[in-house]
MOPAC internal coordinates of N, CA, C and O (Angstrom, degrees):
PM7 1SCF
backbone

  N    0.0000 0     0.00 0     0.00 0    0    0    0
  C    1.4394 1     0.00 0     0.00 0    1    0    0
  C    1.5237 1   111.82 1     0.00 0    2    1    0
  O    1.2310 1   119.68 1   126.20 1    3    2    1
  N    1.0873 1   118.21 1   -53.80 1    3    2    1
  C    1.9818 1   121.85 1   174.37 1    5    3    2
  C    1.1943 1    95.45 1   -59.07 1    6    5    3
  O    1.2310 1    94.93 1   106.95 1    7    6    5
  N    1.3495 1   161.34 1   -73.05 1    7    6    5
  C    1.3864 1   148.58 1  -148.76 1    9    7    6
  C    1.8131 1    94.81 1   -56.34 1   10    9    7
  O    1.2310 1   122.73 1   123.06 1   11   10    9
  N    1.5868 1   112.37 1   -56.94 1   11   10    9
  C    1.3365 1    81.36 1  -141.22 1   13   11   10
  C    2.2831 1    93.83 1   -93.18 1   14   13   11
  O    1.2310 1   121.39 1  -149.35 1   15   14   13
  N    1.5350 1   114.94 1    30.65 1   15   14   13
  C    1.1956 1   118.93 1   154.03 1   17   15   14
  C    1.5729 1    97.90 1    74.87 1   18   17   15
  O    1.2310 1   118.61 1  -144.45 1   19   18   17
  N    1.2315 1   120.26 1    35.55 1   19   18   17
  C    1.4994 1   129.28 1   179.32 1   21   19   18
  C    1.7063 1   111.19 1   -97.69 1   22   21   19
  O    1.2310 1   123.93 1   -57.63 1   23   22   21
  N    1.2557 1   110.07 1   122.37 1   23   22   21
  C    1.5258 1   106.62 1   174.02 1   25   23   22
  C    1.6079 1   122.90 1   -60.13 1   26   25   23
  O    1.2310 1   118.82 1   -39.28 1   27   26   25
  N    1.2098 1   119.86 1   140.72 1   27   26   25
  C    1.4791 1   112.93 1  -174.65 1   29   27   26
  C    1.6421 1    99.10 1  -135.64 1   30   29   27
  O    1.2310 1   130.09 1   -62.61 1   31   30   29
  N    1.3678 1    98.15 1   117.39 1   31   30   29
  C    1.7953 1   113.23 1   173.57 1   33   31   30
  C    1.2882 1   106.62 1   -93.88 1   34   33   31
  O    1.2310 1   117.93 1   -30.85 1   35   34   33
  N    1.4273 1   121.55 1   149.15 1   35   34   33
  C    1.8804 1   127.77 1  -172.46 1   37   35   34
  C    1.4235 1    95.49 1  -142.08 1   38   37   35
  O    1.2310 1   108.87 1   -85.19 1   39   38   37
  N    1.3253 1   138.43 1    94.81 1   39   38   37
  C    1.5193 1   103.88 1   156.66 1   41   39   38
  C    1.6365 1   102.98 1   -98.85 1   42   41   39
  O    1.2310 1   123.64 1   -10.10 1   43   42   41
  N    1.7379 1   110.62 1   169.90 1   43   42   41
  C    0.9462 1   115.79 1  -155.55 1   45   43   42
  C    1.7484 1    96.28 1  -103.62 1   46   45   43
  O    1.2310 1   112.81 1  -169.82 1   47   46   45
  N    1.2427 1   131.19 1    10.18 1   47   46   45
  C    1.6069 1   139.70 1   137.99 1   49   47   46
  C    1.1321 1   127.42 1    74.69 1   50   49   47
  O    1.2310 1   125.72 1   152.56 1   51   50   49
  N    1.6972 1   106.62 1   -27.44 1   51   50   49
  C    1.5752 1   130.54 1   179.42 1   53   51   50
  C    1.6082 1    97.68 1  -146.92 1   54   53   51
  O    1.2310 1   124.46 1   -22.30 1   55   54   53
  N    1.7332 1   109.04 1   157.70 1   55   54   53
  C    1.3742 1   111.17 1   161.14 1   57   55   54
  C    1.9056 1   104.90 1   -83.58 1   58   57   55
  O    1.2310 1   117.27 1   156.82 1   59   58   57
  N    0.9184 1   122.80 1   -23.18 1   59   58   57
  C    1.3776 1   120.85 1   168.96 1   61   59   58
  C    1.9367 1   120.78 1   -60.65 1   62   61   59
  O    1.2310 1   128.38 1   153.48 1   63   62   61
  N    1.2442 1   101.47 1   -26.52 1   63   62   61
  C    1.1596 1   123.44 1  -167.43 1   65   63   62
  C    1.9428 1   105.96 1   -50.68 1   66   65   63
  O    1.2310 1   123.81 1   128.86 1   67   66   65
  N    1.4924 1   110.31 1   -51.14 1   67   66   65
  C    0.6450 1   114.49 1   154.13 1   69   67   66
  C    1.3480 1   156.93 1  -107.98 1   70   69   67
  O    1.2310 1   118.49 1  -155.50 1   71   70   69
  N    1.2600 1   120.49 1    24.50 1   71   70   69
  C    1.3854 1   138.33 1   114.89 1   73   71   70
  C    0.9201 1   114.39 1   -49.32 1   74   73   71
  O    1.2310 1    99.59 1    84.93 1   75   74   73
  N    1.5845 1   154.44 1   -95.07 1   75   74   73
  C    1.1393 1   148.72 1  -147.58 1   77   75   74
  C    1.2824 1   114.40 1   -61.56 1   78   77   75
  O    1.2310 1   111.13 1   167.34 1   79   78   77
  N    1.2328 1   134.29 1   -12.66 1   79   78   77
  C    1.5372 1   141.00 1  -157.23 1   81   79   78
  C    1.3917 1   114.47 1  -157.74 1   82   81   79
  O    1.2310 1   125.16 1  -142.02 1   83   82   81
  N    1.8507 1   107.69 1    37.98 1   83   82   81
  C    1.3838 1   116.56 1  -168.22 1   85   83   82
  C    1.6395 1    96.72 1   -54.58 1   86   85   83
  O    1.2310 1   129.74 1   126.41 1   87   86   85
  N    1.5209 1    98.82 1   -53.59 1   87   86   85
  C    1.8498 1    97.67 1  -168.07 1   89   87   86
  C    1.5324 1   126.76 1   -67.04 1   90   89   87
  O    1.2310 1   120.19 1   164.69 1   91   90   89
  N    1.6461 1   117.23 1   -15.31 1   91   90   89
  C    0.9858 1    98.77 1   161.40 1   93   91   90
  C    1.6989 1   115.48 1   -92.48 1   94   93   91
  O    1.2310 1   121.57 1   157.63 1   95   94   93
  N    0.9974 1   114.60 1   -22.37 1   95   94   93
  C    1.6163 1   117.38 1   177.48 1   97   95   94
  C    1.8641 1   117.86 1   -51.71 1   98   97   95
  O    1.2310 1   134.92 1   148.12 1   99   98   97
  N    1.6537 1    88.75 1   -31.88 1   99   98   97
  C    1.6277 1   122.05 1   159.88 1  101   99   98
  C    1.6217 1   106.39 1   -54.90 1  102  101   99
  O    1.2310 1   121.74 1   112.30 1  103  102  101
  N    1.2666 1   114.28 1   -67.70 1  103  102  101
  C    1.3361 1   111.19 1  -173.82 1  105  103  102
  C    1.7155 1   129.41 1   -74.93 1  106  105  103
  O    1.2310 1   126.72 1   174.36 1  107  106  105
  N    1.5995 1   104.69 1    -5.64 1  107  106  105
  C    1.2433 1   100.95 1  -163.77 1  109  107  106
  C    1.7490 1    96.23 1  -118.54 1  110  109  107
  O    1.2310 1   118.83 1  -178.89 1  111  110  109
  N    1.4513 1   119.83 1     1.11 1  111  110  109
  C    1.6957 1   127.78 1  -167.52 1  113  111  110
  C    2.2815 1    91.84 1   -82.07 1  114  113  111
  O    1.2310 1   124.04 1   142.75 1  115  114  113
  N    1.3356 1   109.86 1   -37.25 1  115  114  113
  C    1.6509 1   105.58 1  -169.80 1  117  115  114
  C    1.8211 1    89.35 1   -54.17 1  118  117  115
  O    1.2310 1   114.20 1   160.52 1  119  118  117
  N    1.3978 1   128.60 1   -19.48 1  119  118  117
  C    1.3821 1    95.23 1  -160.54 1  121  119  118
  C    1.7225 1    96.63 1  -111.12 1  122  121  119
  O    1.2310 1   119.69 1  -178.31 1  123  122  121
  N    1.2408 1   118.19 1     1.69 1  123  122  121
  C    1.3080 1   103.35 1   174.95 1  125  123  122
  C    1.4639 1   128.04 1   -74.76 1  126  125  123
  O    1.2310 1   127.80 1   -48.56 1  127  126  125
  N    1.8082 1   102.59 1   131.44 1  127  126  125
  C    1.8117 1    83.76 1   175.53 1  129  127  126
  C    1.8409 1   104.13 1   -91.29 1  130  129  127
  O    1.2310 1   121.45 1   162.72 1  131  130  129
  N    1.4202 1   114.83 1   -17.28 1  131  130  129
  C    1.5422 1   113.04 1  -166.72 1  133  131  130
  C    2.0658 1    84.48 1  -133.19 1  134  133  131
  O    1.2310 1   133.99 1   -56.12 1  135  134  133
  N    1.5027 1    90.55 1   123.88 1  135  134  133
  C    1.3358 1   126.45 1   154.80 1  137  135  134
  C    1.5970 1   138.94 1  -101.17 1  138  137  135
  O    1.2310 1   116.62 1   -97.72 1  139  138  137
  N    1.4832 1   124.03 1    82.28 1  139  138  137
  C    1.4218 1   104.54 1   174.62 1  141  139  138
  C    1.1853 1   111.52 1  -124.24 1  142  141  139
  O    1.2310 1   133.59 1   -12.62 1  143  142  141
  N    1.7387 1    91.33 1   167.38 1  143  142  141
  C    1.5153 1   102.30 1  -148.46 1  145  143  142
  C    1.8899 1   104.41 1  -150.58 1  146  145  143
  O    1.2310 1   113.61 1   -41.60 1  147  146  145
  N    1.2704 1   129.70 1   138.40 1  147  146  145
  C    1.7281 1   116.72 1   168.68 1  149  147  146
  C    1.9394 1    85.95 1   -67.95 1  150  149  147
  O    1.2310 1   140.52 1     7.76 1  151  150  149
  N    1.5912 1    77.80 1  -172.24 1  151  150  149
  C    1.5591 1   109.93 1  -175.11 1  153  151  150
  C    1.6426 1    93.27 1   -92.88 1  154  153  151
  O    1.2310 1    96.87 1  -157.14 1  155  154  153
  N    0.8348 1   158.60 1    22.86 1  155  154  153
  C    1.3707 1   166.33 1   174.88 1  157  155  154
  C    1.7726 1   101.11 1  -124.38 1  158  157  155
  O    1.2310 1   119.62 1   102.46 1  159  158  157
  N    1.1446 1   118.33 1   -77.54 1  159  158  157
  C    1.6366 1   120.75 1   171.54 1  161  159  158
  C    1.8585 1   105.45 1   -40.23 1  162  161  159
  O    1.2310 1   122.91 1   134.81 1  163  162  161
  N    1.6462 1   112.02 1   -45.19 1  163  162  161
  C    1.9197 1   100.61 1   171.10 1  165  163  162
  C    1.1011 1   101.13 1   -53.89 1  166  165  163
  O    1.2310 1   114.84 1   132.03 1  167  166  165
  N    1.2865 1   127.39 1   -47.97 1  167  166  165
  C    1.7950 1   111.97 1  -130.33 1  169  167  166
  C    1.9388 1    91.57 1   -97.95 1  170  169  167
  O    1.2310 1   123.34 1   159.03 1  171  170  169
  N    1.4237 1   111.20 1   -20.97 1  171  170  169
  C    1.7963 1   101.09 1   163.90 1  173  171  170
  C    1.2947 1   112.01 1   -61.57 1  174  173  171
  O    1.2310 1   111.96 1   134.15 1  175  174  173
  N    1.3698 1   132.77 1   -45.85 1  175  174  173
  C    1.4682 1   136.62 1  -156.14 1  177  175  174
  C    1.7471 1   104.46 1   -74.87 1  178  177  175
  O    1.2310 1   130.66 1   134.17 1  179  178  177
  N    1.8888 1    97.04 1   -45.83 1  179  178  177
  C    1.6371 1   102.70 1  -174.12 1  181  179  178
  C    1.7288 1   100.41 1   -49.08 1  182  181  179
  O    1.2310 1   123.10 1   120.79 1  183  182  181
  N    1.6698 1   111.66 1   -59.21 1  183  182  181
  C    1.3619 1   121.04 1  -175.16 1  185  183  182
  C    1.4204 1   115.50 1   -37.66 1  186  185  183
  O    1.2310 1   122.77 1   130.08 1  187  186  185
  N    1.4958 1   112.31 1   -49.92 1  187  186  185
  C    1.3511 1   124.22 1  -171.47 1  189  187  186
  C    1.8707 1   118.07 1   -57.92 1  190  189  187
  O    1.2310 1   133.05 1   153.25 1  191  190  189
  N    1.4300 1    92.39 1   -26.75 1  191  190  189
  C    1.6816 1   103.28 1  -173.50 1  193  191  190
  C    2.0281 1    95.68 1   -90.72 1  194  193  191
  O    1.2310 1   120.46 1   153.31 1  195  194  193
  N    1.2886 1   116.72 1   -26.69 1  195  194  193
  C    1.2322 1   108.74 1  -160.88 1  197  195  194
  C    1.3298 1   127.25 1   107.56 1  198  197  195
  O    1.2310 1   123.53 1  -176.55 1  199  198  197
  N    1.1439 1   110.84 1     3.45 1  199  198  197
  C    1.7444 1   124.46 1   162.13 1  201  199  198
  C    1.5051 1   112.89 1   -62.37 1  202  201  199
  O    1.2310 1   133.49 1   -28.81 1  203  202  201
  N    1.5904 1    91.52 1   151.19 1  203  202  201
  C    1.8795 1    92.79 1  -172.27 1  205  203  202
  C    1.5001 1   103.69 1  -118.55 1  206  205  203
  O    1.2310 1   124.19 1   174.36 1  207  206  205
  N    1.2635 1   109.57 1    -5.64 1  207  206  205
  C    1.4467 1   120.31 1  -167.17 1  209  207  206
  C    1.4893 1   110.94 1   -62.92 1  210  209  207
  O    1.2310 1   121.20 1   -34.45 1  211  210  209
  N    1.2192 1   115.30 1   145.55 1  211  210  209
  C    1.5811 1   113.99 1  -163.53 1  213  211  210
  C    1.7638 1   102.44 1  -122.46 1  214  213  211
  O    1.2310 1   129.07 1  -176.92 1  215  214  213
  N    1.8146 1   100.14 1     3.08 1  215  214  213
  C    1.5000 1    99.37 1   176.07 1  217  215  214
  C    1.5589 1   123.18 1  -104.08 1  218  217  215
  O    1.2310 1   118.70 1   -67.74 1  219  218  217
  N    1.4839 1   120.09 1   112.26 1  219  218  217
  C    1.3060 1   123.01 1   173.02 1  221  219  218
  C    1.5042 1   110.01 1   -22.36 1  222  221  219
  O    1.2310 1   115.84 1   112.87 1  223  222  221
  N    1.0827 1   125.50 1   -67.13 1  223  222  221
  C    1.2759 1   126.11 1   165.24 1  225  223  222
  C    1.7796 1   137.57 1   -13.18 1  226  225  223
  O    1.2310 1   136.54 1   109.58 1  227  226  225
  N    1.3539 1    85.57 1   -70.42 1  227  226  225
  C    1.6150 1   107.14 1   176.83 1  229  227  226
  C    1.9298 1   101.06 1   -69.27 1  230  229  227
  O    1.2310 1   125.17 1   148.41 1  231  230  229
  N    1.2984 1   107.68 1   -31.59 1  231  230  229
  C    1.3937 1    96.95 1   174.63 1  233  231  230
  C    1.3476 1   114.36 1   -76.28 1  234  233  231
  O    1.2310 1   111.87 1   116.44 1  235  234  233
  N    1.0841 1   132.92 1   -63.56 1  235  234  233
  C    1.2387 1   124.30 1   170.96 1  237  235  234
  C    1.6905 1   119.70 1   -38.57 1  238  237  235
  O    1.2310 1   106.69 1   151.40 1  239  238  237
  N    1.4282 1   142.37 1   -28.60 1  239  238  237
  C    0.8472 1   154.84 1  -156.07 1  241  239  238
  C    2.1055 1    90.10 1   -92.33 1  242  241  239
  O    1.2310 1   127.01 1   122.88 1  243  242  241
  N    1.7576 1   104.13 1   -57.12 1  243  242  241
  C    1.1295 1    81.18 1  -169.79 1  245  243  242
  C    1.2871 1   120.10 1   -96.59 1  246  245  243
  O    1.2310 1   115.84 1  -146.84 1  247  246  245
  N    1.6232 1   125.51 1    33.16 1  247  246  245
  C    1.4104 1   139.32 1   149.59 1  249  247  246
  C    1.3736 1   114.36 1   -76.92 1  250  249  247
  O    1.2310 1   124.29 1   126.67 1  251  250  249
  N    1.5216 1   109.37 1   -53.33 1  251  250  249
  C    1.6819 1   114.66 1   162.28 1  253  251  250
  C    1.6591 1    98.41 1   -14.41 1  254  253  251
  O    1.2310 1   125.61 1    97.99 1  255  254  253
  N    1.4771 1   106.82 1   -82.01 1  255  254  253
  C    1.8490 1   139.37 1  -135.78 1  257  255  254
  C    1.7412 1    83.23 1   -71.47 1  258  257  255
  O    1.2310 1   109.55 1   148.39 1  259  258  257
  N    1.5158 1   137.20 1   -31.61 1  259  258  257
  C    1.4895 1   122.66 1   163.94 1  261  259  258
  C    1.5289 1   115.13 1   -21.33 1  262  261  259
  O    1.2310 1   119.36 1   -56.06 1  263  262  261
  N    1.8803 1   118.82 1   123.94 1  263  262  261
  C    1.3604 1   112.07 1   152.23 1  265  263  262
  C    1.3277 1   126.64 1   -18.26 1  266  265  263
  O    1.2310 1   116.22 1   -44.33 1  267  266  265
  N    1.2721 1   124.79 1   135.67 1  267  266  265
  C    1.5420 1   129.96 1   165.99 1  269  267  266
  C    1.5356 1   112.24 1  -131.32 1  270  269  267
  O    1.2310 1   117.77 1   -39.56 1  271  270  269
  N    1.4724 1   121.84 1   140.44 1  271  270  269
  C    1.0534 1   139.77 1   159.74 1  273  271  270
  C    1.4438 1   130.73 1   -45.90 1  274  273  271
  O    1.2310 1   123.37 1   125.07 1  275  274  273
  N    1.0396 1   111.15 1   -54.93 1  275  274  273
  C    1.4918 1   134.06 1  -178.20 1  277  275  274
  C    1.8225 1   106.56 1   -96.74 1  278  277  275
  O    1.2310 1   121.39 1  -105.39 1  279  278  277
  N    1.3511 1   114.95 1    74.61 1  279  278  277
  C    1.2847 1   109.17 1   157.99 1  281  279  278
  C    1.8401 1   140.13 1   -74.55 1  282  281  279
  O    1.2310 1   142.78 1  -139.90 1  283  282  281
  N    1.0103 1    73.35 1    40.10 1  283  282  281
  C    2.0111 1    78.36 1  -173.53 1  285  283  282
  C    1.7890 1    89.17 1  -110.37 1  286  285  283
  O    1.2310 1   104.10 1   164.71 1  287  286  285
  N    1.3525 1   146.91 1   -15.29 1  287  286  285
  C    0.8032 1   116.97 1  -167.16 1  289  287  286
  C    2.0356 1    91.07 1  -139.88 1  290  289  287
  O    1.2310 1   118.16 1    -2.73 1  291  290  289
  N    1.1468 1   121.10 1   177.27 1  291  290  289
  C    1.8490 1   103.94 1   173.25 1  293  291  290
  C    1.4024 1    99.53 1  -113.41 1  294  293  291
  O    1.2310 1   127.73 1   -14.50 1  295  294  293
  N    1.2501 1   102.72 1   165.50 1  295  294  293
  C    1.8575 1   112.21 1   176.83 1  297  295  294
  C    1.6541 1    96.35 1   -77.72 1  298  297  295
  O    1.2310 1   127.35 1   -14.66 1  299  298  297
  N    1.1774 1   103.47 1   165.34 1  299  298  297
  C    1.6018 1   130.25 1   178.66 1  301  299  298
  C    0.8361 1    89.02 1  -140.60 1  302  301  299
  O    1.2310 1   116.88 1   -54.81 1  303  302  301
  N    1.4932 1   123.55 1   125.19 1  303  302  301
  C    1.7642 1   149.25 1   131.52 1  305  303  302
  C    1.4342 1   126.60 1   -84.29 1  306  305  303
  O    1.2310 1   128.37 1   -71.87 1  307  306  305
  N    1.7055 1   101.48 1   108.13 1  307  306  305
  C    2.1284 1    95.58 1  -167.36 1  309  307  306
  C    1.4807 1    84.19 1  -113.91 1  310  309  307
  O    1.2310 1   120.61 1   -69.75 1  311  310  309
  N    1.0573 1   116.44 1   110.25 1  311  310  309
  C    2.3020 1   142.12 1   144.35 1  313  311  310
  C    1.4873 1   108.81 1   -62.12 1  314  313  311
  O    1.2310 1   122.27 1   -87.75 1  315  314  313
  N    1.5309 1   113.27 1    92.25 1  315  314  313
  C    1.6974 1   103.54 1   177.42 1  317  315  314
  C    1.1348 1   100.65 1   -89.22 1  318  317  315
  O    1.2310 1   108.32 1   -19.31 1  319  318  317
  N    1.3226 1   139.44 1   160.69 1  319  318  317
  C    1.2615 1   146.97 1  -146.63 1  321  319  318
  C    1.4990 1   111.70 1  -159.21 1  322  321  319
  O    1.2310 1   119.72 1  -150.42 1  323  322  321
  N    1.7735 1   118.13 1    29.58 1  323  322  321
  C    1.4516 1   107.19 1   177.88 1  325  323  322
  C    1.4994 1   108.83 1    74.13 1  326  325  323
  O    1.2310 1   110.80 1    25.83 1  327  326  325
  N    1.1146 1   134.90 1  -154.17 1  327  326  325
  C    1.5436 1   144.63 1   171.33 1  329  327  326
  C    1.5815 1   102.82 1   -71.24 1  330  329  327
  O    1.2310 1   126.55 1   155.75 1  331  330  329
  N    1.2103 1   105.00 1   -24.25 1  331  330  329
  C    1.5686 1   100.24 1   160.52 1  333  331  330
  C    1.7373 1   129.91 1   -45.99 1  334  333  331
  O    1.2310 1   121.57 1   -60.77 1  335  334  333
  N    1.3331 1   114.60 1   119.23 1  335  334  333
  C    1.3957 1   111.50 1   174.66 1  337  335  334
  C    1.8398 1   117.46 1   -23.50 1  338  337  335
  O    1.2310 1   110.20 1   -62.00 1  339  338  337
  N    1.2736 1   136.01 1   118.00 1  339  338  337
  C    1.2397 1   130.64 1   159.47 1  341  339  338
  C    1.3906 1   114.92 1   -58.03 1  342  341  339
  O    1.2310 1   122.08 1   -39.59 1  343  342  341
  N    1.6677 1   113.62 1   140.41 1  343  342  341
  C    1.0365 1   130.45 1  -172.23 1  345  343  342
  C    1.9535 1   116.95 1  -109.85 1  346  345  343
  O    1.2310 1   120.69 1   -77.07 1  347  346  345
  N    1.6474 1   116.28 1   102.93 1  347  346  345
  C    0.8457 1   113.11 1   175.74 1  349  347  346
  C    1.5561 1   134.94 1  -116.25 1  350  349  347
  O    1.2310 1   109.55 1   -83.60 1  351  350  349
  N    1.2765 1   137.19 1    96.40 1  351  350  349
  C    1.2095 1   147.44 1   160.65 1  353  351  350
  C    1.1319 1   139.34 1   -48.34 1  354  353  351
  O    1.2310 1   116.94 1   -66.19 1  355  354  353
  N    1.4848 1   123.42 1   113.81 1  355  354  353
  C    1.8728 1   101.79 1  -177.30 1  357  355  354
  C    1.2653 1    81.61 1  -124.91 1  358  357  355
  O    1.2310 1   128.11 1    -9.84 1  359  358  357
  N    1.6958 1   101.98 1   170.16 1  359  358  357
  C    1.6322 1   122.93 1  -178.24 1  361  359  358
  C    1.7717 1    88.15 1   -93.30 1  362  361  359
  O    1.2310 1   136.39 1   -38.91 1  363  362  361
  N    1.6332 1    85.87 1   141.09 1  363  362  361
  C    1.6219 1    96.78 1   160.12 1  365  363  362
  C    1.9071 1   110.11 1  -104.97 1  366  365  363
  O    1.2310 1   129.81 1    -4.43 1  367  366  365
  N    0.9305 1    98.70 1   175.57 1  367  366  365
  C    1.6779 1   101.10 1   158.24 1  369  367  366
  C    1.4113 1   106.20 1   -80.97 1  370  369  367
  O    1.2310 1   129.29 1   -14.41 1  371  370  369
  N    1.8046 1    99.70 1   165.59 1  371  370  369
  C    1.4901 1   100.56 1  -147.57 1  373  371  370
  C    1.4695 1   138.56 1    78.17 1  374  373  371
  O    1.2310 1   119.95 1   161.44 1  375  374  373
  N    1.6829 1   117.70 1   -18.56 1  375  374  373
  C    1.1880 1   118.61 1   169.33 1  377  375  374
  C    1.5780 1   111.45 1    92.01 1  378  377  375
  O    1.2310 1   117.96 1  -155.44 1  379  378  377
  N    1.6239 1   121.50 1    24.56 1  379  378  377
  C    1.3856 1   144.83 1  -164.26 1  381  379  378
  C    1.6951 1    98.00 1  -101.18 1  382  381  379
  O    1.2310 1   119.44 1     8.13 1  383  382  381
  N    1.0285 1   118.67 1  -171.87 1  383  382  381
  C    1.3690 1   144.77 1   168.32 1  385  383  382
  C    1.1320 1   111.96 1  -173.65 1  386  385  383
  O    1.2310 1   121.15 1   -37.25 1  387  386  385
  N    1.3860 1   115.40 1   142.75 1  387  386  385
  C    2.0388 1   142.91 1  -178.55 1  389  387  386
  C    1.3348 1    89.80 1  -108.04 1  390  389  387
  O    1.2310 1   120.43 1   -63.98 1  391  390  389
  N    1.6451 1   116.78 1   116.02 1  391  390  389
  C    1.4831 1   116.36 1   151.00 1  393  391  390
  C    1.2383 1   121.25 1  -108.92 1  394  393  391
  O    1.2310 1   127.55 1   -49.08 1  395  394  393
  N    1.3659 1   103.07 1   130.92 1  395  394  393
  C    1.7329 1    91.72 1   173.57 1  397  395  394
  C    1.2465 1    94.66 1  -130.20 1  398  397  395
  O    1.2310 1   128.57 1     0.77 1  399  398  397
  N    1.7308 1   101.11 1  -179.23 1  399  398  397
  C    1.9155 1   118.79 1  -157.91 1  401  399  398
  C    1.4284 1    74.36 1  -131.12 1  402  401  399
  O    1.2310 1   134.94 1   -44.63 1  403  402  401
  N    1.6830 1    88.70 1   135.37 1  403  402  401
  C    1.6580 1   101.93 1   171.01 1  405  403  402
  C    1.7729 1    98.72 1  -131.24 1  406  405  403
  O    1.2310 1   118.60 1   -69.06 1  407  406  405
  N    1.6161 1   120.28 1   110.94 1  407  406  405
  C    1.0154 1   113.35 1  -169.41 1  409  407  406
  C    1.3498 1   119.28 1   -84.11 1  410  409  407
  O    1.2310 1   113.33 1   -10.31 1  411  410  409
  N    1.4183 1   130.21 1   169.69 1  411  410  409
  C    1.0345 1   140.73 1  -153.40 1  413  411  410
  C    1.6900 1   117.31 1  -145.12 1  414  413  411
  O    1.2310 1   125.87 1   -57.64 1  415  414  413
  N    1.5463 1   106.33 1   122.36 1  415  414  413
  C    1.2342 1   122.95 1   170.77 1  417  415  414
  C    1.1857 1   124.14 1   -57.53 1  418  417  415
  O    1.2310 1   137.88 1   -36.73 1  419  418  417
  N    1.1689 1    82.97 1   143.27 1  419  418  417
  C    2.6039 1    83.42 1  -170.84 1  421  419  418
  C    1.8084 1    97.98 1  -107.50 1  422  421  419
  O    1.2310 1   137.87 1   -61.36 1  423  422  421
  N    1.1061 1    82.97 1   118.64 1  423  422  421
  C    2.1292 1    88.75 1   174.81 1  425  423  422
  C    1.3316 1   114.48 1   -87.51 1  426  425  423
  O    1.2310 1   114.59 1   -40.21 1  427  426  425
  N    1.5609 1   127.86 1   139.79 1  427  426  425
  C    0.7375 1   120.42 1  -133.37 1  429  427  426
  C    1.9314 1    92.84 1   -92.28 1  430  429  427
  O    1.2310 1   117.48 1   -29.74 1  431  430  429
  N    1.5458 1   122.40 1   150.26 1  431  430  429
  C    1.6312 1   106.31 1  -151.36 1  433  431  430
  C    1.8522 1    96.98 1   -56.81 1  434  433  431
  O    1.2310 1   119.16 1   141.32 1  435  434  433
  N    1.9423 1   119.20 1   -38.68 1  435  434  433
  C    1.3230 1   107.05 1   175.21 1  437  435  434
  C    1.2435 1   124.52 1   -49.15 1  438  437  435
  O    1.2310 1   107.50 1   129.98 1  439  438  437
  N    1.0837 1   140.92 1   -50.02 1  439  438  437
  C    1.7143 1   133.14 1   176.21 1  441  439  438
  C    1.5581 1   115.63 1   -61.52 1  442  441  439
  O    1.2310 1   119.65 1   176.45 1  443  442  441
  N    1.5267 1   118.28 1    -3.55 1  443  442  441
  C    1.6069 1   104.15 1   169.94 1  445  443  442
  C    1.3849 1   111.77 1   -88.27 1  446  445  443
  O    1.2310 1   117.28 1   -40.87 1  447  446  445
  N    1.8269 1   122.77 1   139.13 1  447  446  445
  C    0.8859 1   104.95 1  -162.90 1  449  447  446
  C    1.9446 1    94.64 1  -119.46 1  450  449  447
  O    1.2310 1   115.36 1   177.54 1  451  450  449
  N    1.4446 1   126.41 1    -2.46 1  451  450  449
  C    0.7629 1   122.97 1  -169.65 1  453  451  450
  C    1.3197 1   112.33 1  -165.80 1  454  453  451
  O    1.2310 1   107.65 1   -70.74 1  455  454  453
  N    1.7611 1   140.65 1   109.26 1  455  454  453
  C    1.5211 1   142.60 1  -141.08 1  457  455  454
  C    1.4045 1    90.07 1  -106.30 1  458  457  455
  O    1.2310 1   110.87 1   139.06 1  459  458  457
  N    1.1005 1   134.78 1   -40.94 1  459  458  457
  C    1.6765 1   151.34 1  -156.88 1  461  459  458
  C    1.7118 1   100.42 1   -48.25 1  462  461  459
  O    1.2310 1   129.59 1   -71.67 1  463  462  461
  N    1.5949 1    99.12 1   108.33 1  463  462  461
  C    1.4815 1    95.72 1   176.88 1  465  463  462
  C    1.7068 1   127.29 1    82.12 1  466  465  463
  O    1.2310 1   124.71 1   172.39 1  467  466  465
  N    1.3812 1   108.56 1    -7.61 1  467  466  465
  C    0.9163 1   123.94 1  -162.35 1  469  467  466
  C    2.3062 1   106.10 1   -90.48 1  470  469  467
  O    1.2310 1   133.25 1  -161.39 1  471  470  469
  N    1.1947 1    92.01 1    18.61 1  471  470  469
  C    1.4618 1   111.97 1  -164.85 1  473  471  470
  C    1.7012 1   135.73 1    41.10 1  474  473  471
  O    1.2310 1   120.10 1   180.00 1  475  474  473

């Protein structure tokens, strides 16, 4: 995938996901440039590595800061959070991360017409 400059998206889909499949989630995170994940799917993966941090934030930030394969472009990590502000992280050079909060509109529960998949 890095040779031939192809974007590669991973979300992590379940909070089990990574628990159960620390090592491949291990083997397949060097090639992601875009990671998303709920706040339940961060806080399994943070646990799984040994993080103590209890802030959405700092987790996403230090998934960003994970080795990557493909340095020509940085990873992005998006944490949706419900009506909660989304949480997005990219790696800088240097081994940094930029987080920003991108807030989020609450619909009202009558106008939803269908939750299924909807993460």
């Amino acid at each position: 995938m890095c040779e031939c400059g192809k974007i590669f998206v991973f979300g992590l889909s379940a909070g089990f996901i990574p628990q159960a499949f620390k090592d491949q989630v291990a083997q397949v995170l060097p090639y992601c440039d875009y990671v998303f994940a709920n706040e339940n799917e961060i806080k399994a993966w943070a646990e799984t590595q040994g993080h103590t941090t209890k802030s959405i934030r700092e987790m996403a930030k230090l998934l960003a800061q994970m080795p990557k394969k493909n340095t020509k472009r940085p990873r992005v990590v998006i944490v949706t959070q419900g009506t909660d502000s989304t949480i997005v992280a990219t790696s800088k050079d240097g081994g940094d991360a930029e987080i920003q909060e991108v807030p989020v509109l609450a619909i009202e529960s009558s106008k939803i017409v269908d939750t299924n998949g909807a993460g």
